[in-house]
KEBAVEX-179266 format. One record per residue (C-alpha): residue number from 0; residue in three letters; x, y, z. Coordinates in pm, whole numbers, plus 50000, padded with zeros to 5 digits. Layout:
BEGIN
- bavex	doti	px	py	pz
- NUM	ALA	X	Y	Z $
...
! end
This chain:
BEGIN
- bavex	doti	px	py	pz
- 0	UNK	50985	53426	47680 $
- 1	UNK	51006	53371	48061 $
- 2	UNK	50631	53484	48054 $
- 3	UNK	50513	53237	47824 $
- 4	UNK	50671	52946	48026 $
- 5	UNK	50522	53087	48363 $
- 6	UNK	50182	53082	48161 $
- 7	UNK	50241	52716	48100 $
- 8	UNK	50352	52626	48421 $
- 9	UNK	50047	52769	48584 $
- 10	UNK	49835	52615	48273 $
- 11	UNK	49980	52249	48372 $
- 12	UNK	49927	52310	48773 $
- 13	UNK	49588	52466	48709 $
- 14	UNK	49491	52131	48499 $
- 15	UNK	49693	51890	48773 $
- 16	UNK	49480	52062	49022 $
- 17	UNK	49146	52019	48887 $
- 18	UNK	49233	51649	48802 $
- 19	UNK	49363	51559	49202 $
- 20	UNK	49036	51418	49354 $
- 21	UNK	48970	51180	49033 $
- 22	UNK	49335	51100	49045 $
- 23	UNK	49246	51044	49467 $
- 24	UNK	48957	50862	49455 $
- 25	UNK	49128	50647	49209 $
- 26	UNK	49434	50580	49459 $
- 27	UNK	49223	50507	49747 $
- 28	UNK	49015	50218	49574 $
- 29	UNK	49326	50106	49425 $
- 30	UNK	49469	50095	49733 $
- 31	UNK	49189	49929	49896 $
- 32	UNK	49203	49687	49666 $
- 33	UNK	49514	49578	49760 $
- 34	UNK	49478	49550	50095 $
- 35	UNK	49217	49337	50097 $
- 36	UNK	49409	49073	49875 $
- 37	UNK	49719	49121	50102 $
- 38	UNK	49436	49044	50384 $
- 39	UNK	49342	48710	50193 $
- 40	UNK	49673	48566	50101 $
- 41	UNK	49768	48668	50495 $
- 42	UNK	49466	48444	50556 $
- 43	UNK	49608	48143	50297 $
- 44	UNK	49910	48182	50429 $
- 45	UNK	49806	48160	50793 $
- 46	UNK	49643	47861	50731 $
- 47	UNK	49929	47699	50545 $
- 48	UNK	50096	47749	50819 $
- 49	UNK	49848	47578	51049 $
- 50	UNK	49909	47276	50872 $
- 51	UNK	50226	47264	50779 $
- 52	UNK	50538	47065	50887 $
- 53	UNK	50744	47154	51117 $
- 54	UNK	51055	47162	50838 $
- 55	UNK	50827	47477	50619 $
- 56	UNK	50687	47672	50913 $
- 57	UNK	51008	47874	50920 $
- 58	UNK	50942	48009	50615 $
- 59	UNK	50597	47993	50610 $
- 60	UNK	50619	48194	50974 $
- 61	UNK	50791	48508	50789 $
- 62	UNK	50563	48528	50494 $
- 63	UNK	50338	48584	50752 $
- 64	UNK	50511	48833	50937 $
- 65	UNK	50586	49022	50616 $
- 66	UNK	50224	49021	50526 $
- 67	UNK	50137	49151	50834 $
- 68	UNK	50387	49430	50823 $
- 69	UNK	50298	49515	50465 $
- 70	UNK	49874	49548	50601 $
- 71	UNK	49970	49758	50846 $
- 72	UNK	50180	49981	50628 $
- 73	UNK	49878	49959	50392 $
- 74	UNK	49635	50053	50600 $
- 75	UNK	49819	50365	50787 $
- 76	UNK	49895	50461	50381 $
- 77	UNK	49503	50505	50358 $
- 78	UNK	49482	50724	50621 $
- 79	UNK	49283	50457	50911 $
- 80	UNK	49567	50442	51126 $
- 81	UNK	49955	50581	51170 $
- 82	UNK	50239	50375	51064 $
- 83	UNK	50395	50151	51292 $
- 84	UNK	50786	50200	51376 $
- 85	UNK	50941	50038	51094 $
- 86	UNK	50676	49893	50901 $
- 87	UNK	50828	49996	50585 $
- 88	UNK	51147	49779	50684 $
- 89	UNK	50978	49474	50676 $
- 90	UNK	50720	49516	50411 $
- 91	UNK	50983	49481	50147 $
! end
């Protein structure tokens, strides 16, 4: 019995293995993706900010900020650069 499981475990990593760099190159423009809409609400949001009163810059001045954090975070997760110190913290 314990041979027939070790014959499907190697089965499912054999199968997991041959499907990693579809499953990759799938990540990576997925994850592209996203950083280039996180790059054009930044933008939006940086120019809301520009023009906004003094009572919403506040808030406007941390979505920013968080944006920022959560680019940076993206980026290093692609591989283009490494993380800054707690980038994580402030992407959420």
């Amino acid at each position: 019995m314990g041979e027939v499981i070790q014959l499907h475990e190697f089965q499912f990593e054999r199968r997991r293995a041959a499907r990693r760099p579809r499953d990759q190159a799938a990540e990576r423009t997925s994850l592209a993706r996203a950083i280039e809409i996180l790059k054009d609400n930044l933008a939006a949001s940086a120019a809301e900010l520009r023009d906004a009163a003094s009572a919403d810059q506040d808030e406007l001045l941390t979505r920013v900020e968080r944006l920022t954090a959560m680019v940076r975070y993206a980026i290093a997760m692609a591989g283009e650069a490494e993380p800054p110190a707690g980038a994580a913290d402030h992407a959420r």
